[in-house]
Backbone as CSV, one residue per row, in Angstrom:
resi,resn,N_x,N_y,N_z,CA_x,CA_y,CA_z,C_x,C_y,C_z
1,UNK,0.805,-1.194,0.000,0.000,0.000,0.000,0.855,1.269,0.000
2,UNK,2.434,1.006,0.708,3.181,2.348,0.368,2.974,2.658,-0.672
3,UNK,3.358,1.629,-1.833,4.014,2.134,-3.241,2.432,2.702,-3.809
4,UNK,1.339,2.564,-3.432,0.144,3.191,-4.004,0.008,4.195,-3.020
5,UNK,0.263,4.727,-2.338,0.314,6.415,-1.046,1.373,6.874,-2.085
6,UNK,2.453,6.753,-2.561,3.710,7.084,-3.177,3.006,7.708,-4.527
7,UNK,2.464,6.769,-4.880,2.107,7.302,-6.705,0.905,7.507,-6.631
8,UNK,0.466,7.696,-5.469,-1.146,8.922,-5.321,-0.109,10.338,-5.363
9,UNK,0.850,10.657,-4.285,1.262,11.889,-3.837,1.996,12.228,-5.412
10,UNK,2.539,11.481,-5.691,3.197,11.655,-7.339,2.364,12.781,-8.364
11,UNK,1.301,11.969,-8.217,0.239,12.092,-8.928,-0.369,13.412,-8.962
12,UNK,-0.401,13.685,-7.602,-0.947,15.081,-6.783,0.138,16.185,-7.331
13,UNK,0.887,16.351,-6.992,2.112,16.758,-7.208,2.417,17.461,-8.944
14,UNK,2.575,15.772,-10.168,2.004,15.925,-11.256,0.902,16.846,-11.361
15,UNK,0.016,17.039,-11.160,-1.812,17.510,-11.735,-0.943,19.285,-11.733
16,UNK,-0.292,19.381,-9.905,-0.296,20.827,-9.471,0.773,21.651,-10.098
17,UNK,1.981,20.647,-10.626,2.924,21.500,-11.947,2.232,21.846,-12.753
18,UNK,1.512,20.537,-13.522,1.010,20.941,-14.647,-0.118,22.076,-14.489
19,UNK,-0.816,22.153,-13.725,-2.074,23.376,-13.398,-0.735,24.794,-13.818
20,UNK,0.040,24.737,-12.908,1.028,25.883,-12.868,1.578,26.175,-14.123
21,UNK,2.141,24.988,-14.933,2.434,25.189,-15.783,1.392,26.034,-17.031
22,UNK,0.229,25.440,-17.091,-1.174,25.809,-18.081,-1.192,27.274,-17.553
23,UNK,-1.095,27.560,-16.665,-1.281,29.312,-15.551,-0.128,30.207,-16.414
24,UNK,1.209,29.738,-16.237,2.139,30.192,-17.291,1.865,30.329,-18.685
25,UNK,1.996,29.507,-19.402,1.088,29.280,-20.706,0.634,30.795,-21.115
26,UNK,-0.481,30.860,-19.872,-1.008,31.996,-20.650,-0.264,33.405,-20.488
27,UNK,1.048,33.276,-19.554,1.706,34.228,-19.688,2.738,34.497,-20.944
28,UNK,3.363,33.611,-21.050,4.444,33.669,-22.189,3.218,33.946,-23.715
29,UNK,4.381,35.029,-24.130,3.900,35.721,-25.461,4.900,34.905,-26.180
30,UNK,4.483,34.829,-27.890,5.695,34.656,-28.729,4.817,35.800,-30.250
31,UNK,5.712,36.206,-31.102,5.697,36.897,-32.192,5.685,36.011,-32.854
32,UNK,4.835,36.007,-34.203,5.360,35.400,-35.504,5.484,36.754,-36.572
33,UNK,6.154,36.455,-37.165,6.512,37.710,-38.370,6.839,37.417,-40.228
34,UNK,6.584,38.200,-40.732,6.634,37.460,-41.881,6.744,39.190,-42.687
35,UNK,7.265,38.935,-43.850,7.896,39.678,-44.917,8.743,40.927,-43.726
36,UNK,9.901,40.433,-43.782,10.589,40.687,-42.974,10.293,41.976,-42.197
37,UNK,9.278,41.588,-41.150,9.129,42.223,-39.592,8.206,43.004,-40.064
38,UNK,7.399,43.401,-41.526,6.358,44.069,-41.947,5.020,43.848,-41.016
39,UNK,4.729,42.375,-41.044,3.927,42.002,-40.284,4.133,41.103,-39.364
40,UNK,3.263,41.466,-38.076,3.529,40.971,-36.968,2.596,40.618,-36.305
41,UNK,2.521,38.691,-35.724,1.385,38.352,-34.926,1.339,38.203,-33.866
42,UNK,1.463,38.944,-32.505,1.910,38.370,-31.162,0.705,37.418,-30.636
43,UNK,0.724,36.053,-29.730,-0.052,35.030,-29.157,0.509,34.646,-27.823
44,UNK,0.091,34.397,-27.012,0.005,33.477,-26.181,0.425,32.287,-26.473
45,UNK,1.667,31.356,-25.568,1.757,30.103,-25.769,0.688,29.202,-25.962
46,UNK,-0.509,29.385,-25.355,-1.121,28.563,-25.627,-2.412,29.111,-27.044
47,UNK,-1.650,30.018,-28.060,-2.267,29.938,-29.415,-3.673,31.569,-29.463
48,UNK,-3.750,31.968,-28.493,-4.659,33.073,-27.976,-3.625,34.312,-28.635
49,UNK,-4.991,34.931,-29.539,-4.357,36.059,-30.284,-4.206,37.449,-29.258
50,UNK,-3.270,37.989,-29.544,-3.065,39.143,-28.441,-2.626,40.726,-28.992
51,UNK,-2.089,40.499,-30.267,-1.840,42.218,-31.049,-1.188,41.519,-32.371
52,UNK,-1.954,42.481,-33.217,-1.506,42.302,-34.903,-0.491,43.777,-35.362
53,UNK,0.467,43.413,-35.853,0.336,44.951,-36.313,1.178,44.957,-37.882
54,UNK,0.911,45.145,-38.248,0.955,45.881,-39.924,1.635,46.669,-40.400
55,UNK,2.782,47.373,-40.964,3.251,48.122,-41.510,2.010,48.829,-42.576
56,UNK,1.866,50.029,-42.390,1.044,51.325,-43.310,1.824,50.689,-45.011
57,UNK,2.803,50.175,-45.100,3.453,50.411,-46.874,2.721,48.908,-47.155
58,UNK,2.148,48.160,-46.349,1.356,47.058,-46.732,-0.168,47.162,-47.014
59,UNK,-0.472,48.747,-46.617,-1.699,48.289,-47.094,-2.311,48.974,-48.305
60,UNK,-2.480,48.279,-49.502,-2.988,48.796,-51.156,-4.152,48.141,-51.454
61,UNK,-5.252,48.703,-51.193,-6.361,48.272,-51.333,-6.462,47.334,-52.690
62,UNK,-5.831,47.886,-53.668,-5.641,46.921,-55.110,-4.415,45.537,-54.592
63,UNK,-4.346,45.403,-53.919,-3.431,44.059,-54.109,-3.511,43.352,-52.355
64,UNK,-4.853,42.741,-52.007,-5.196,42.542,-50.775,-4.761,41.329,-50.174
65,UNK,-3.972,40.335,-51.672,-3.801,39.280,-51.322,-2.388,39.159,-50.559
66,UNK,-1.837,40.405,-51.155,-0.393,40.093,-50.613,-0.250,40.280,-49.267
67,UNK,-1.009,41.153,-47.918,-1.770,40.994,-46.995,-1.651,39.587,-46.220
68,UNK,-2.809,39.362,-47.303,-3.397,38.212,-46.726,-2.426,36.873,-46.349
69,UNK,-1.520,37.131,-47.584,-0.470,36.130,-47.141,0.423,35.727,-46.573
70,UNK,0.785,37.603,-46.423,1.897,37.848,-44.821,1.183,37.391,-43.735
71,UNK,-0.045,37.854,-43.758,-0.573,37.858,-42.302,-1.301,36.199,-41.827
72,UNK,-0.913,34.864,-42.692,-1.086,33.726,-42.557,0.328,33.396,-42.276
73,UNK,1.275,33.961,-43.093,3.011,33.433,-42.416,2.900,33.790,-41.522
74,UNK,2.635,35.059,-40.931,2.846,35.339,-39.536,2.268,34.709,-38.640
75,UNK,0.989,34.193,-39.006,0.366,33.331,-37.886,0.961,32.219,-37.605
76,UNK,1.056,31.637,-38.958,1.817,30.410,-39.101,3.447,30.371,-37.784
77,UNK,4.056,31.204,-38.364,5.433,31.772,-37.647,4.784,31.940,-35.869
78,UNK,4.284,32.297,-35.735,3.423,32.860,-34.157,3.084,31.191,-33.753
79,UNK,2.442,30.425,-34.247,1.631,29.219,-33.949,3.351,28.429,-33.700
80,UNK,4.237,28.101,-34.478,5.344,27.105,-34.439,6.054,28.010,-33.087
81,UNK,6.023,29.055,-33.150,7.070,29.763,-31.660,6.315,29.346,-30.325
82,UNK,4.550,29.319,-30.319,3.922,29.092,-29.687,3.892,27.760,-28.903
83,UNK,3.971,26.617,-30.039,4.304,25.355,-29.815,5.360,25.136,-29.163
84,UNK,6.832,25.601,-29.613,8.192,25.698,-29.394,8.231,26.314,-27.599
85,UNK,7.283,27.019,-27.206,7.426,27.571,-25.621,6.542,26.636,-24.743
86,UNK,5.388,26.301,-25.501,4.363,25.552,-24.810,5.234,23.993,-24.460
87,UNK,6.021,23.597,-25.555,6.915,22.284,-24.898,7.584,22.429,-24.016
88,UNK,8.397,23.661,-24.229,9.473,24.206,-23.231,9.272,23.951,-22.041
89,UNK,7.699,24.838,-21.598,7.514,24.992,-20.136,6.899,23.496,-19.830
90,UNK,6.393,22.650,-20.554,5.822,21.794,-19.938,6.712,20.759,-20.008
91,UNK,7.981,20.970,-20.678,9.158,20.056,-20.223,9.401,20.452,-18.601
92,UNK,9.497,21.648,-18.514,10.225,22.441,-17.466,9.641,21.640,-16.328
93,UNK,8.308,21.874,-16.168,7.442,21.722,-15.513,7.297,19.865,-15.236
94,UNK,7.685,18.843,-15.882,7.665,17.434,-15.747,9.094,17.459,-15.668
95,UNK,9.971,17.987,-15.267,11.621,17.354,-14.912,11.521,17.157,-13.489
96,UNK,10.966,17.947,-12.319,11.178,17.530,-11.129,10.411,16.424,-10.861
97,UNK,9.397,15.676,-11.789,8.811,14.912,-11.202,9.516,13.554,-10.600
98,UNK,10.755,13.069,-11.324,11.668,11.858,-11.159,10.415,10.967,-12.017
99,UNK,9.989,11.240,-13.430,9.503,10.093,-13.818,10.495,9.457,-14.516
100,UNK,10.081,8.280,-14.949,11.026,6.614,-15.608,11.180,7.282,-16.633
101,UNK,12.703,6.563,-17.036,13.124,7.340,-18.614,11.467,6.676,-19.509
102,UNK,11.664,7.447,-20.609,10.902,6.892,-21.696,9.051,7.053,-21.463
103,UNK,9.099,7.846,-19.909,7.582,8.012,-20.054,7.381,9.117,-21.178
104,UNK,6.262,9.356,-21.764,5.957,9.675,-22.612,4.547,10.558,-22.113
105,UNK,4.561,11.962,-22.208,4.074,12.932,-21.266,2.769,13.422,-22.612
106,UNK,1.990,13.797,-22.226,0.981,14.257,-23.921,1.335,15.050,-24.566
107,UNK,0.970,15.261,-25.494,1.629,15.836,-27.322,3.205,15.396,-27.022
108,UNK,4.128,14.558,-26.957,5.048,14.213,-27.100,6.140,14.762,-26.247
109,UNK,6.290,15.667,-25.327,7.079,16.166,-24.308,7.542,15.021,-23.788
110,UNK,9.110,15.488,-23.703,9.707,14.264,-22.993,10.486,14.689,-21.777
111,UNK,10.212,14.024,-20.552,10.786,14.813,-19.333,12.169,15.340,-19.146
């Protein structure tokens, strides 16, 4: 019955990083940018839009697509930085646990 008191408190322990960690999340910002630094998407690690901003020499009402396509790289660019912090911290956040090599933590984080 120790070793099940042991990997209850584990467990407990686990839930309250990760809560902390998700709490962070929504602190860390990342930028995505596209046609070099013209346009800019800032988000939240966890993918939550937070400020767009545009360079004035981008906007020509006759050519809306070109716009449109910065401002999908940039998301695009914003979404992969987003991902790239969201592993980060939730690596961060599963290293003190002392889990077994090779556990395998969700979306693929490895402790």
């Amino acid at each position: 019955m120790k070793d099940l008191a042991g990997l209850m408190k584990q467990a407990q322990e686990m839930q309250k990083k990760m809560g902390e960690a998700q709490a962070r999340l929504d602190a860390v910002e990342v930028t995505g940018e596209a046609g070099a630094g013209l346009v800019k998407i800032t988000t939240t690690a966890k993918g939550e839009p937070r400020k767009v901003s545009i360079d004035p020499s981008l906007i020509d009402p006759s050519e809306p697509e070109i716009l449109e396509d910065l401002m999908l790289a940039a998301l695009s660019d914003a979404r992969r930085k987003a991902d790239e912090a969201q592993a980060k911290v939730l690596r961060e956040a599963a290293g003190g646990l002392g889990l077994p090599p090779g556990f395998d933590m969700p979306f693929g984080i490895k402790p």
